[in-house]
Residue frames as qw, qx, qy, qz and C-alpha x, y, z in Angstrom:
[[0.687, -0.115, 0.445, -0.563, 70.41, -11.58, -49.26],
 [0.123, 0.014, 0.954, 0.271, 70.56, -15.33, -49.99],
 [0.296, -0.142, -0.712, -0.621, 67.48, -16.83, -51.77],
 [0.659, -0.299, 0.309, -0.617, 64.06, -17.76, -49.76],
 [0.243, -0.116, 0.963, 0.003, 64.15, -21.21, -48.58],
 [0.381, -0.130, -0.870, -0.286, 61.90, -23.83, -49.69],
 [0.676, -0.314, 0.063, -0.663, 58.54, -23.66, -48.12],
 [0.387, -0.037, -0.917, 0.086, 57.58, -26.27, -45.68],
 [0.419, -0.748, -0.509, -0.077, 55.63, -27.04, -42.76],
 [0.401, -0.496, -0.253, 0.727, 58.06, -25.32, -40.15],
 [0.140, -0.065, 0.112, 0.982, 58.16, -22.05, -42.72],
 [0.240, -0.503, -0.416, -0.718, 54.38, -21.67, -43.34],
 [0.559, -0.647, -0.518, 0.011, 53.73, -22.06, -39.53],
 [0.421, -0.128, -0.005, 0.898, 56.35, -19.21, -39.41],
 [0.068, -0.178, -0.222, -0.956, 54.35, -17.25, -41.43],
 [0.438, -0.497, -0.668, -0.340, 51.48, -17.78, -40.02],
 [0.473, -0.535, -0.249, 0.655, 53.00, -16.49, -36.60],
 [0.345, -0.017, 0.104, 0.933, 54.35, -13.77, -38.34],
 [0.195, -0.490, -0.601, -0.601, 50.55, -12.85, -39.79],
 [0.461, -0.737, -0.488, -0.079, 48.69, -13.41, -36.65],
 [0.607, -0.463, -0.147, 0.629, 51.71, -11.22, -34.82],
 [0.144, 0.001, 0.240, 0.960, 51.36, -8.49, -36.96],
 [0.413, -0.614, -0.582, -0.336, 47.31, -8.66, -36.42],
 [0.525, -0.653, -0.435, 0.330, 47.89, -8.31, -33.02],
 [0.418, -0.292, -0.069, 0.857, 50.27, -5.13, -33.16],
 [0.172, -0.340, -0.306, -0.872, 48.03, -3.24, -35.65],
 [0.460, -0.603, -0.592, -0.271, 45.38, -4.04, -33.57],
 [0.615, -0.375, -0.337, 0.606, 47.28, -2.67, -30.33],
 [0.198, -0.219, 0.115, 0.949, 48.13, 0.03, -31.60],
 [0.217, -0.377, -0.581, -0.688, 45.04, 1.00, -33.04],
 [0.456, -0.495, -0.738, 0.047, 43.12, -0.18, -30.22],
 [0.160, -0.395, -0.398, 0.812, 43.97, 3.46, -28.01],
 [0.134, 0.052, -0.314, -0.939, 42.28, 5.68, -30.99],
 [0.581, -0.281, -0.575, -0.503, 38.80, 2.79, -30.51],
 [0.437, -0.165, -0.816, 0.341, 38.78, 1.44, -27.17],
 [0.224, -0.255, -0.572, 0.747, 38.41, 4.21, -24.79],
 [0.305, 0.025, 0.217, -0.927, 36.12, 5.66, -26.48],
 [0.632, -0.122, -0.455, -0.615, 33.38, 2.61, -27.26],
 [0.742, -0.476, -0.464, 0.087, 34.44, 1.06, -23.76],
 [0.176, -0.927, 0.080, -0.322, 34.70, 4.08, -20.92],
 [0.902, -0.424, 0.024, 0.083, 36.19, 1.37, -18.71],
 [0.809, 0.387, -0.025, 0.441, 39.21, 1.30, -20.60],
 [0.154, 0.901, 0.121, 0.388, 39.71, 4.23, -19.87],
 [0.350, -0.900, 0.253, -0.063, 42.06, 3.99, -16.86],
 [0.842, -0.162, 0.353, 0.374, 44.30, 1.98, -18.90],
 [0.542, 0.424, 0.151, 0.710, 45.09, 4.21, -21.82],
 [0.112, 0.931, 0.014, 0.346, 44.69, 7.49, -20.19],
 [0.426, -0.886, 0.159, 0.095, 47.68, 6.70, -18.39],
 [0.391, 0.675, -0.536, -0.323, 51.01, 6.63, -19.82],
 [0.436, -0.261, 0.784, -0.357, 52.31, 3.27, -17.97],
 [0.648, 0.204, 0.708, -0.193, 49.25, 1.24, -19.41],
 [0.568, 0.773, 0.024, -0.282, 49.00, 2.93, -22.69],
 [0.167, 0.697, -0.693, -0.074, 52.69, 1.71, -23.39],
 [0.542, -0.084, 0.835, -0.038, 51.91, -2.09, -21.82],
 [0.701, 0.458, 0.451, -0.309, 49.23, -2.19, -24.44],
 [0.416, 0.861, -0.142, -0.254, 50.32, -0.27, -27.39],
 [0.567, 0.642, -0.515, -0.020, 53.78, -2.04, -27.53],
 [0.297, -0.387, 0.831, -0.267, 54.04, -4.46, -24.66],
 [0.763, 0.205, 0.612, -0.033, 51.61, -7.12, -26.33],
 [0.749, 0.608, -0.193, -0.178, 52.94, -6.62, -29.97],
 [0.136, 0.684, -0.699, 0.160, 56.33, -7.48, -28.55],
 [0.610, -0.207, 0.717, -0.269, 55.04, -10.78, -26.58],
 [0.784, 0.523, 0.038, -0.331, 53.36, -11.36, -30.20],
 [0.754, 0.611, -0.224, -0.092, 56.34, -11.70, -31.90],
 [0.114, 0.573, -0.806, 0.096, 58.81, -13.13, -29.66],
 [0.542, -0.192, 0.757, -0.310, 56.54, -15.55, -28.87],
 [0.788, 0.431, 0.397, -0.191, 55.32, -16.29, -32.68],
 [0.705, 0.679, -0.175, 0.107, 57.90, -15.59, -34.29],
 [0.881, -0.040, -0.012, 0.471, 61.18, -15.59, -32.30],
 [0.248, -0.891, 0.025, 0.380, 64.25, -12.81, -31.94],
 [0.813, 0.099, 0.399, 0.412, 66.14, -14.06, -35.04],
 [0.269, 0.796, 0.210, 0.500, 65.48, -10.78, -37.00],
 [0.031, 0.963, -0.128, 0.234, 66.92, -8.95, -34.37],
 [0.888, -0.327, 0.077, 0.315, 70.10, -10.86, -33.53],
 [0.543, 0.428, 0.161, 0.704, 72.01, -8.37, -35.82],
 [0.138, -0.860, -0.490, 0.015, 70.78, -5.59, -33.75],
 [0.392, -0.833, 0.225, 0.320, 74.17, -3.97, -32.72],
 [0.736, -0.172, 0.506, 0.416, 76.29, -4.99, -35.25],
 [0.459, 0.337, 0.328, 0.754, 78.17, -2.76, -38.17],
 [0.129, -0.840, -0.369, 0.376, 77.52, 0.63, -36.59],
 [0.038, -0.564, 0.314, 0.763, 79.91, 2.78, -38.56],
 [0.093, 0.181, 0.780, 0.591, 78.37, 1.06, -41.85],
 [0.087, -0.690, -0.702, -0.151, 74.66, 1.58, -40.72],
 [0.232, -0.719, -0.122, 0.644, 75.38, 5.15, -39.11],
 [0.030, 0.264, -0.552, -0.790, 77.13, 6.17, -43.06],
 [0.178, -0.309, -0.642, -0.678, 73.94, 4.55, -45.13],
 [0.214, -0.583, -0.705, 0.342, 71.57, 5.59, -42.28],
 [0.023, -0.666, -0.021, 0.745, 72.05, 9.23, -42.51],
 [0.144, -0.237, 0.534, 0.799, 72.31, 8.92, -46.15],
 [0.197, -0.495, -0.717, -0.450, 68.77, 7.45, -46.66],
 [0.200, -0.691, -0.544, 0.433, 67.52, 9.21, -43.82],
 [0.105, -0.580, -0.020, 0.807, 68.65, 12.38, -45.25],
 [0.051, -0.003, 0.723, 0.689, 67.96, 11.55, -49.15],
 [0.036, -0.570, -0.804, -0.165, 64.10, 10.64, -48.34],
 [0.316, -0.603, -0.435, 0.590, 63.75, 13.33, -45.99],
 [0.089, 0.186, -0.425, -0.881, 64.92, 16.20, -49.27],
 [0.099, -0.358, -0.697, -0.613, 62.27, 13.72, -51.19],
 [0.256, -0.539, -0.683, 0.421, 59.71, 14.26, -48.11],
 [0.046, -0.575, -0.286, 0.765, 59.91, 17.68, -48.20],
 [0.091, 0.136, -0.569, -0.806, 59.93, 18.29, -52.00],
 [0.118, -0.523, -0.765, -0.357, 56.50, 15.91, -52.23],
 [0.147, -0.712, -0.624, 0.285, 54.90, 17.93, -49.53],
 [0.059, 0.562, 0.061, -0.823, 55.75, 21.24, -51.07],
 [0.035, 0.038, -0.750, -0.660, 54.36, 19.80, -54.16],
 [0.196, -0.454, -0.867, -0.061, 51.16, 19.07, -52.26],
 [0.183, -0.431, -0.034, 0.883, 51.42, 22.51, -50.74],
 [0.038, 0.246, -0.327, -0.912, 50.70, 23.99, -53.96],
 [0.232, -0.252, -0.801, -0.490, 47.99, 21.56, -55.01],
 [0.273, -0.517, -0.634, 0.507, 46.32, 22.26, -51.92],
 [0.160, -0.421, -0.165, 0.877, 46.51, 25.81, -52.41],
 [0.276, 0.118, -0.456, -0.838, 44.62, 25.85, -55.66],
 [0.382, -0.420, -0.802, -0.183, 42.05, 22.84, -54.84],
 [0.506, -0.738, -0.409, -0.178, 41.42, 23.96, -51.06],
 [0.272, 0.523, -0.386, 0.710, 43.20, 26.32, -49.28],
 [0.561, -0.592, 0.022, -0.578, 41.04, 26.08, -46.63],
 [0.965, -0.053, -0.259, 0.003, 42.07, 22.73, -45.67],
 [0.525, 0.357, -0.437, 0.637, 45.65, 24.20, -45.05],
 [0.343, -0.629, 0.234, -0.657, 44.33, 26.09, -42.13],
 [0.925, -0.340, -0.010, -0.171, 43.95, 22.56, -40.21],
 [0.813, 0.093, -0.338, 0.464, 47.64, 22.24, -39.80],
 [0.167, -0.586, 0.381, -0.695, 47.63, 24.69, -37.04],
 [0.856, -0.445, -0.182, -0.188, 45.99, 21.69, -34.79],
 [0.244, -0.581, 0.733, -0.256, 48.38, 20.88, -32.41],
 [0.673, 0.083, -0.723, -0.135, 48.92, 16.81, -32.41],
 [0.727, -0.637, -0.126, -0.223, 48.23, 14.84, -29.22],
 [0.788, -0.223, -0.248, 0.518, 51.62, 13.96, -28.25],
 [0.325, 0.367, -0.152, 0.858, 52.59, 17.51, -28.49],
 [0.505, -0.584, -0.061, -0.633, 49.44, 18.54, -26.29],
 [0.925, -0.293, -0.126, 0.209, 50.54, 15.47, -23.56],
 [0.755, -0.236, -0.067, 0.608, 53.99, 16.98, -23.43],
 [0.017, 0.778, -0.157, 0.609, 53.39, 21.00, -22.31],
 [0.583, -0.757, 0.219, -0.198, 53.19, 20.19, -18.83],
 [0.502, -0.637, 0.454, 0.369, 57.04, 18.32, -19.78],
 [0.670, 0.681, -0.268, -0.123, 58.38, 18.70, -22.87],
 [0.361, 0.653, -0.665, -0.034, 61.77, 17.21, -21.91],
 [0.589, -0.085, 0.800, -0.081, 60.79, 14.10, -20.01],
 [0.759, 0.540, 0.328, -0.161, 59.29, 13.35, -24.00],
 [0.551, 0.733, -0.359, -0.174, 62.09, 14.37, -25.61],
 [0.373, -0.397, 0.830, -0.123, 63.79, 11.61, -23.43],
 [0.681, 0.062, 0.648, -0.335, 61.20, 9.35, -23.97],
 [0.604, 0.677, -0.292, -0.303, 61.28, 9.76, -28.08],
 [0.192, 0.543, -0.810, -0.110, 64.58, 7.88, -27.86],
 [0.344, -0.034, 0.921, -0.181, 63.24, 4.98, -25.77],
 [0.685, 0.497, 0.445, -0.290, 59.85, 4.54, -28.30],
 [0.473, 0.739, -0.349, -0.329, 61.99, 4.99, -31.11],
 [0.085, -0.518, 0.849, -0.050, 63.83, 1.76, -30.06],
 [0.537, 0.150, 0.775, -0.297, 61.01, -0.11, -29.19],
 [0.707, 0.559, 0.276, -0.333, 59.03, 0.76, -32.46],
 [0.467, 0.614, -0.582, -0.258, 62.09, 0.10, -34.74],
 [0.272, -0.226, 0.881, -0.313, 62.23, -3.18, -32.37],
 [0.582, 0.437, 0.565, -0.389, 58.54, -3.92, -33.78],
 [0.547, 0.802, -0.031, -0.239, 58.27, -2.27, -37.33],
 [0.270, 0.748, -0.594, -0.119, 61.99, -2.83, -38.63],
 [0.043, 0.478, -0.877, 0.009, 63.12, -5.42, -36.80],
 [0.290, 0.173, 0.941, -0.017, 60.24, -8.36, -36.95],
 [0.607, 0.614, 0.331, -0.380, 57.64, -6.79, -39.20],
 [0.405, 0.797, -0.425, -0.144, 60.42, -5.62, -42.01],
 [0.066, -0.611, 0.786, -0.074, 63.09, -7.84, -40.47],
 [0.832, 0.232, 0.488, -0.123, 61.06, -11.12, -40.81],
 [0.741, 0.663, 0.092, -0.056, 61.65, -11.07, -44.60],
 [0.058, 0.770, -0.627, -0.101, 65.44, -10.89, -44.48],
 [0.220, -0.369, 0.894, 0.127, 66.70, -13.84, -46.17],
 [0.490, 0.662, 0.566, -0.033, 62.95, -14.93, -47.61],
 [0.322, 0.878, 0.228, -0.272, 63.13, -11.93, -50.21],
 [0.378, -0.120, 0.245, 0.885, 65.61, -10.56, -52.66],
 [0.029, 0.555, 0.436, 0.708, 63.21, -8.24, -53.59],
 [0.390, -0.068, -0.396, 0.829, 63.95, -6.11, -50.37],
 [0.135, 0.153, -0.012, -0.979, 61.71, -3.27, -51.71],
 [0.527, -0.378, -0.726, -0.228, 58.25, -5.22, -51.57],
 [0.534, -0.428, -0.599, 0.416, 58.59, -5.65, -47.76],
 [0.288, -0.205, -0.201, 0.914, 60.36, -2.24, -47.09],
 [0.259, -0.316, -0.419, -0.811, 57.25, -0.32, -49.26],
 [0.555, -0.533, -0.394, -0.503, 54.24, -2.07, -47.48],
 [0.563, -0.477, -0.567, 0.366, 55.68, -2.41, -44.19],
 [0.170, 0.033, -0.120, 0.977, 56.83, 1.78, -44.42],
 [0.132, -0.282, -0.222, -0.924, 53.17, 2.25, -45.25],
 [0.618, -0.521, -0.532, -0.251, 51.89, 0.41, -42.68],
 [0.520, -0.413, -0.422, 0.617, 53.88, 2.11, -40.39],
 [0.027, -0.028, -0.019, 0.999, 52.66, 5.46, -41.21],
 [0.343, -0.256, -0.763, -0.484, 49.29, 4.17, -41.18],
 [0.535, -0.522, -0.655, 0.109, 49.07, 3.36, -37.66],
 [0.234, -0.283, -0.300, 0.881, 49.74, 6.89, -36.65],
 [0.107, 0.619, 0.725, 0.282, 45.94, 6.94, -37.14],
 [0.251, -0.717, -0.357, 0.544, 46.07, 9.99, -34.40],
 [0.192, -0.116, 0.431, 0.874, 47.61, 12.52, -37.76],
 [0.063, -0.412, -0.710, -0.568, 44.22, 11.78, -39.89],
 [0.244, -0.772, -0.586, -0.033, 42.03, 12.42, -37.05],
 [0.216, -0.658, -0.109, 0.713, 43.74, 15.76, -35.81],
 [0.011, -0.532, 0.349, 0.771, 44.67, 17.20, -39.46],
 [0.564, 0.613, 0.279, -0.477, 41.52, 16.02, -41.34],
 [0.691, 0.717, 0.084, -0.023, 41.54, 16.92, -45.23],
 [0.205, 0.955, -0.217, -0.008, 44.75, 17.80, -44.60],
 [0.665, -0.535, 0.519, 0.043, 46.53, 14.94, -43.03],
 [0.806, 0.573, 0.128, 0.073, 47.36, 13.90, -46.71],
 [0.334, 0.868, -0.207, 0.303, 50.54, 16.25, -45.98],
 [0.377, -0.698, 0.565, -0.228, 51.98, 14.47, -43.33],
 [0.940, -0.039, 0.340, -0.015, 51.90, 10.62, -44.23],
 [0.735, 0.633, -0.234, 0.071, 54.39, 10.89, -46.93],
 [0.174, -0.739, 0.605, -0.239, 57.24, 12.01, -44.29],
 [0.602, -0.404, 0.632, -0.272, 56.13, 9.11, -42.15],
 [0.949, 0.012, 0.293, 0.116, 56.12, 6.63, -44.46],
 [0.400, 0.765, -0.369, 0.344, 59.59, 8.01, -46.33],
 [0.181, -0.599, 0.668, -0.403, 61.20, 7.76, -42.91],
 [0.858, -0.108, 0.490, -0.104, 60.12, 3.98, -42.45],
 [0.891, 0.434, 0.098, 0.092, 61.42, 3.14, -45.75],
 [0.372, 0.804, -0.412, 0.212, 64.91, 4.53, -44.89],
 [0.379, -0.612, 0.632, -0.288, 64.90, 3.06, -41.86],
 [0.947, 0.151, 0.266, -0.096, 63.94, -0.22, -43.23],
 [0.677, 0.653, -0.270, 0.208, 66.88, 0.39, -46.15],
 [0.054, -0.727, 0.620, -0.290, 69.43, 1.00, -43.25],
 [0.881, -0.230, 0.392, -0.130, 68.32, -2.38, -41.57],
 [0.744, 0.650, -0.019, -0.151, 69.13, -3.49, -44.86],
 [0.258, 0.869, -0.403, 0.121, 72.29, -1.90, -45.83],
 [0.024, -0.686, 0.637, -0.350, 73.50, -3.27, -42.63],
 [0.595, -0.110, -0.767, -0.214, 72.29, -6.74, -42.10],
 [0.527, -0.634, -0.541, -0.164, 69.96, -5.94, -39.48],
 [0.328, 0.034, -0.398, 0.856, 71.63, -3.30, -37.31],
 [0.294, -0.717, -0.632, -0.036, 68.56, -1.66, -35.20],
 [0.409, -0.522, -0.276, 0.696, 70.73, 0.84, -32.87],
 [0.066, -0.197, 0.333, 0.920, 70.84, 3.65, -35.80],
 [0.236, -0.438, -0.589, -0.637, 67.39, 3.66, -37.25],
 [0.457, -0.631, -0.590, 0.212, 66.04, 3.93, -33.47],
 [0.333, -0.468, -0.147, 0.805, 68.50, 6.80, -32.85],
 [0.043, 0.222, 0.569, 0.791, 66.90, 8.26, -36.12],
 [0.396, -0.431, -0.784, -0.207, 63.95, 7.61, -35.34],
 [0.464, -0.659, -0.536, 0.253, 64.24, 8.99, -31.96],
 [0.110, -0.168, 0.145, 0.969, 66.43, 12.67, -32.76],
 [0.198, -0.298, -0.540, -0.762, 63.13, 12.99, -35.50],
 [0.449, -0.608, -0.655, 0.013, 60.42, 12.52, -32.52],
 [0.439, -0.453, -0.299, 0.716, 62.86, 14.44, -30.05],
 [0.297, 0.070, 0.197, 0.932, 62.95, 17.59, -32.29],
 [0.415, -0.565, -0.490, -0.519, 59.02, 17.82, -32.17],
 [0.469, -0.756, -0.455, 0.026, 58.40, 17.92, -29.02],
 [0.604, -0.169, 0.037, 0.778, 61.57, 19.97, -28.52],
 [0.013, -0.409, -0.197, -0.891, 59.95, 22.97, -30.50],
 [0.677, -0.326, -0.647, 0.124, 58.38, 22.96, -26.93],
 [0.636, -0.414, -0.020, 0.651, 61.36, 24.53, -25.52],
 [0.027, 0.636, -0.317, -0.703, 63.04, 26.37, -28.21],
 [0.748, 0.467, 0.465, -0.074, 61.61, 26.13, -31.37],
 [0.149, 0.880, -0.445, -0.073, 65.19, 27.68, -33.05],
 [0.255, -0.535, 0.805, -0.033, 66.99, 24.86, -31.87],
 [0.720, 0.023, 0.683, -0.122, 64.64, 22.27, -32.66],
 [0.512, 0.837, -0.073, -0.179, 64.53, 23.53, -36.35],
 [0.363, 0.765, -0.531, -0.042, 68.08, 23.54, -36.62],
 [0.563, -0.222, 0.791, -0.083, 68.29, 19.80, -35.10],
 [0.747, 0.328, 0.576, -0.049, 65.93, 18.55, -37.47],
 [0.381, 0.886, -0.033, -0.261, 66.93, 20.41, -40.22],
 [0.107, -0.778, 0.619, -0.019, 70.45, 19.85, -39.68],
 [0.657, -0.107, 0.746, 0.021, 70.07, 16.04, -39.29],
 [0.640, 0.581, 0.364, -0.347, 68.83, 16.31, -42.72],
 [0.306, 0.869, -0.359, -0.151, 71.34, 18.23, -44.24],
 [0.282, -0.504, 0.798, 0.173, 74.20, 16.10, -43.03],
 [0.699, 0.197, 0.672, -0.147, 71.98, 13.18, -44.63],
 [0.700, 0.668, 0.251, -0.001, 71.43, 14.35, -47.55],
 [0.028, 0.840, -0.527, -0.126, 75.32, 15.31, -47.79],
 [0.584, -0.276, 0.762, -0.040, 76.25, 11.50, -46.85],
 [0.823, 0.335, 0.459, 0.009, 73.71, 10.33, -49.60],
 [0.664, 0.738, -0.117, -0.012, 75.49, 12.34, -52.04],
 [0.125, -0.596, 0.786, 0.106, 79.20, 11.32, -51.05],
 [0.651, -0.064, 0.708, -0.265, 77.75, 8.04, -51.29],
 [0.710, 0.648, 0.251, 0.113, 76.38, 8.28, -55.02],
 [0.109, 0.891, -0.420, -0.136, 79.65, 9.97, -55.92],
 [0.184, -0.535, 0.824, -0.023, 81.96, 7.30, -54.68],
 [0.494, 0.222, -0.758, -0.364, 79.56, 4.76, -56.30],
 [0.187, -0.227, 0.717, -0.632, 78.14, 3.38, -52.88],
 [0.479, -0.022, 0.396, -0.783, 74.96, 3.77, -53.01],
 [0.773, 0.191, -0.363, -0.483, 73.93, 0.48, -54.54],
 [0.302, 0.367, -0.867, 0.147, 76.12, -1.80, -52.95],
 [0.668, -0.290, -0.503, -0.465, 74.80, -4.75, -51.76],
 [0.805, -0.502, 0.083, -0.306, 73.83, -5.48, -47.99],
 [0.150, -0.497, 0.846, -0.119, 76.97, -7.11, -45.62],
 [0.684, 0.047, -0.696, -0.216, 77.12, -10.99, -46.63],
 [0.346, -0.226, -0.850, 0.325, 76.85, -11.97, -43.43],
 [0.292, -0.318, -0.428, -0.794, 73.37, -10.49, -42.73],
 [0.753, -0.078, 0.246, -0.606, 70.21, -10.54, -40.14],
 [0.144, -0.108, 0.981, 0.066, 69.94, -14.40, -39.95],
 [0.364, -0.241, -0.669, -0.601, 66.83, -15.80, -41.43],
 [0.616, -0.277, 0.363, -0.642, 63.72, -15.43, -39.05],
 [0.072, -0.018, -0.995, 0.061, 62.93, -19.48, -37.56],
 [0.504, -0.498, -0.565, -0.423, 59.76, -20.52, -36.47]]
């Protein structure tokens, strides 16, 4: 990544877009978990899917192409066999760490409050929304996984390409604000929802590293993104198969990362021709 330019007016009225465009999307996206209930009205906009999707990710997207521009995702398609190899590899490396912290919490759990563990029987809402069709959702996984790596990677994370050599700033507080806004976890799994944010923000920070890796390639963290959604709702169907999807995606990952640290890879720095810097 080259250096950050030289502040001026045009770049602080950048960031300032960028600020007030990232207000608006937390707020969206927040707004379905407060609205409907503290205004009933609302109510025939988010209880259907249609409106709940205009809101939730059709005004963060007006936000930021209209404050901030599409620069960050002009790289979107570009170096697929590079971002596909360190995609799977961080996807599959965090994913080991993922599981290792949460059986580490597991145990602490079990000796502070077992009880608490019992609250991860709740079913989550998207899985309750998709009995009456599990496989129009496991469709749909792919198409929100695009959009929200479209939002979260590619102009929240992807803003900072070329402003930052210090990559792992951005990629940290934007992973943990994207596991944040899946406020719907805390409020189903309580004392216990401690055992599920780690995943989600682990899996933003790989997908953020692939963006990375690959100077701003979007198509492979989405398809990530969207296999890891699909597999939930997929245990649906056949909860054998979805196991050995998600599982499996893992494994190969966490095979990739280690060819990767073998052959000396896994540091190498980001393609020089990169994500262009975000404009005003």
């Amino acid at each position: 990544m080259t250096a950050p330019p030289t502040a001026g007016p045009a770049g602080g009225r950048s960031l300032v877009g960028y600020a007030v465009a990232v207000a608006i999307t937390v707020g969206a996206v927040l707004s379905q978990y407060v609205v409907p209930e503290r205004w009933p009205l609302t109510r025939s906009v988010y209880d259907n899917l249609p409106g709940d999707l205009l809101v939730v990710y059709g005004l963060p997207i007006v936000a930021f192409a209209v404050l901030v521009g599409v620069a960050p995702l002009r790289a979107w398609r570009q170096r697929l066999r590079l971002a596909a190899w360190r995609g799977l590899g961080w996807y599959g490396a965090l994913s080991l760490l993922a599981l290792a912290v949460v059986f580490f919490l597991v145990i602490i759990y079990d000796i502070v409050d077992p009880h608490a563990l019992e609250l991860l029987r709740r079913t989550s809402p998207p899985l309750v929304a998709a009995r009456s069709d599990p496989w129009f959702y496991v469709g749909l996984s792919f198409a929100i996984g695009a959009v929200e790596e479209t939002i979260f990677r590619g102009w929240i994370f992807g803003f900072w390409s070329g402003r930052t050599t210090r990559w792992v700033v951005p990629a940290t507080w934007t992973s943990a604000l994207f596991a944040a806004v899946h406020l719907y976890y805390g409020t189903t799994y309580g004392a216990a929802s401690p055992l599920i944010f780690p995943t989600l923000f682990l899996a933003g920070f790989a997908f953020a590293a692939t963006y990375r890796a690959s100077g701003g390639n979007l198509v492979v963290p989405a398809l990530l993104h969207g296999g890891m959604d699909a597999s939930a709702y997929l245990t649906l169907v056949n909860d054998a198969v979805a196991l050995a999807i998600h599982y499996g995606l893992i494994a190969v990952g966490g095979v990739c990362a280690l060819i990767a640290y073998l052959r000396g890879e896994w540091d190498d720095p980001p393609a020089a021709t990169g994500a262009p810097a975000p404009g005003p």
